[in-house]
C-alpha positions in Angstrom: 16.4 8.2 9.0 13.4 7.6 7.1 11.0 4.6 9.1 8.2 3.2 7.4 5.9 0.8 9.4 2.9 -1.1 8.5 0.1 -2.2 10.8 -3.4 -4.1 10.5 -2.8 -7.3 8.8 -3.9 -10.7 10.1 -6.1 -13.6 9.2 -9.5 -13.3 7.8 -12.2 -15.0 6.3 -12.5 -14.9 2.5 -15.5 -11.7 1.7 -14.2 -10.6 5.1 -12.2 -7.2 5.3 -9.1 -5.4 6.5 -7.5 -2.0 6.9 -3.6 -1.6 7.3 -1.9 1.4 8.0 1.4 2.5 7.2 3.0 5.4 9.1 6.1 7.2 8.2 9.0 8.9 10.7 12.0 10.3 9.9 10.1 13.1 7.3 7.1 14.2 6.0 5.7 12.5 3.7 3.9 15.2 2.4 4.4 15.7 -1.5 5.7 12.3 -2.4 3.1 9.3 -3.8 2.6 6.6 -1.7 2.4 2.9 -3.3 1.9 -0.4 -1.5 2.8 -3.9 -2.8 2.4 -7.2 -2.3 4.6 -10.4 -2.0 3.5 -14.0 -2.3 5.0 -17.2 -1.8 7.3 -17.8 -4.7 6.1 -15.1 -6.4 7.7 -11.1 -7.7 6.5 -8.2 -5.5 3.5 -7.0 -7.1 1.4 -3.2 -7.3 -1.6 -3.2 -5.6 -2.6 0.7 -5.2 -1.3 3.9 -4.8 -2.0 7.7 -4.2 -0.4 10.6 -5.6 1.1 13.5 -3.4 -2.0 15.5 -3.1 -4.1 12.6 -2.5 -6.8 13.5 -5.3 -5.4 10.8 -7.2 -5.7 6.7 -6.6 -4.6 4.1 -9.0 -5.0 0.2 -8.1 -4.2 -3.3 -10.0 -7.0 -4.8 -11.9 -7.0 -7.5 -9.4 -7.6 -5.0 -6.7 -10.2 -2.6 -8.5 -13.4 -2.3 -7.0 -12.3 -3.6 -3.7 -9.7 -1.9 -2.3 -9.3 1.9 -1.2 -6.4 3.8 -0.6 -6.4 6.9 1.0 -4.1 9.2 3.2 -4.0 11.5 6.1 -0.9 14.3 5.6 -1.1 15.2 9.2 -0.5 12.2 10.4 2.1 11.0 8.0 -0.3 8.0 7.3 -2.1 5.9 4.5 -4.8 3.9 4.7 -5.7 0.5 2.7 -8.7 -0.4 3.1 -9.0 -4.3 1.7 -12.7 -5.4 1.2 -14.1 -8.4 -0.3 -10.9 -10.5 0.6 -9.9 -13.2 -1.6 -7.6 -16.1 -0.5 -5.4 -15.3 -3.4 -4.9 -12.1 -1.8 -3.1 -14.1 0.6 0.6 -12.3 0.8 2.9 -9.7 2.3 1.9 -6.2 2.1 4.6 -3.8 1.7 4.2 0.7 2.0 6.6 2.7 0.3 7.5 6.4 -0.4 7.9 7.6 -4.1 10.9 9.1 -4.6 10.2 11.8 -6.8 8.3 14.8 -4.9 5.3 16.2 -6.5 5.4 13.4 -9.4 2.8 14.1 -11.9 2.8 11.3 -13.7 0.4 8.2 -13.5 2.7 5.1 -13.8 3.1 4.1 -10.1 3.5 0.3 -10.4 7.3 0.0 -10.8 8.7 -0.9 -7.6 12.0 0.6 -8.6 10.5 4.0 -8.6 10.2 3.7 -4.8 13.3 4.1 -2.6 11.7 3.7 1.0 10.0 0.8 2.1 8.6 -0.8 5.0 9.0 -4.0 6.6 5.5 -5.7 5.4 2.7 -6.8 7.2 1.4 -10.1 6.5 -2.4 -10.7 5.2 -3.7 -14.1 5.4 -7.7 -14.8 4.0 -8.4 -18.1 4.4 -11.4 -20.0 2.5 
């Protein structure tokens, strides 16, 4: 059974910063891209960033660019966002999930249908 669970969110001060973590169980997550998302209030799930199997690759929403990084540690079945700069519209749940094509080459990695395992969210709050 494949476990994603995300970690680090909370309530900061707009300009302040944040890192979450999502760590996978159940399988390696080794050659499959890794996207997180993001949920508002009354809003579709959104792309925020992503990294490609080998982890030489990073793509992230206009909204995000220049502020966030993603980044990911193979050996610990782990990804990294870091979130600087915060903006109260980044206000939302975030959500980690697995591609699920392995070695996927391609660079379209905002479709949400394209990932089949997610985690549970972790909220971010950035207050004004």
């Amino acid at each position: 059974q494949v476990q994603l669970v995300e970690s680090g969110g909370g309530l900061v001060q707009a300009e302040g910063s944040l890192r979450l973590s999502c760590t996978t169980s159940g399988r390696t997550f080794s050659g499959y891209a890794m996207g997180w998302f993001r949920q508002a209030p009354g809003k579709e799930r959104e792309f925020v960033a992503a990294i490609n199997w080998s982890g030489r690759n990073t793509y992230y929403s206009d909204r995000v660019k220049g502020r966030f990084t993603l980044s990911r540690d193979n050996a610990k079945n782990t990804v990294y966002l870091q979130m600087n700069s915060l903006k109260p519209e980044d206000t939302a749940v975030y959500y980690c999930a697995i591609h699920s094509r392995k070695y996927y080459s391609g660079t379209d990695y905002a479709r949400h249908g394209d990932y089949n395992y997610w985690g549970q969210g972790t909220q971010v709050t950035v207050s004004s």
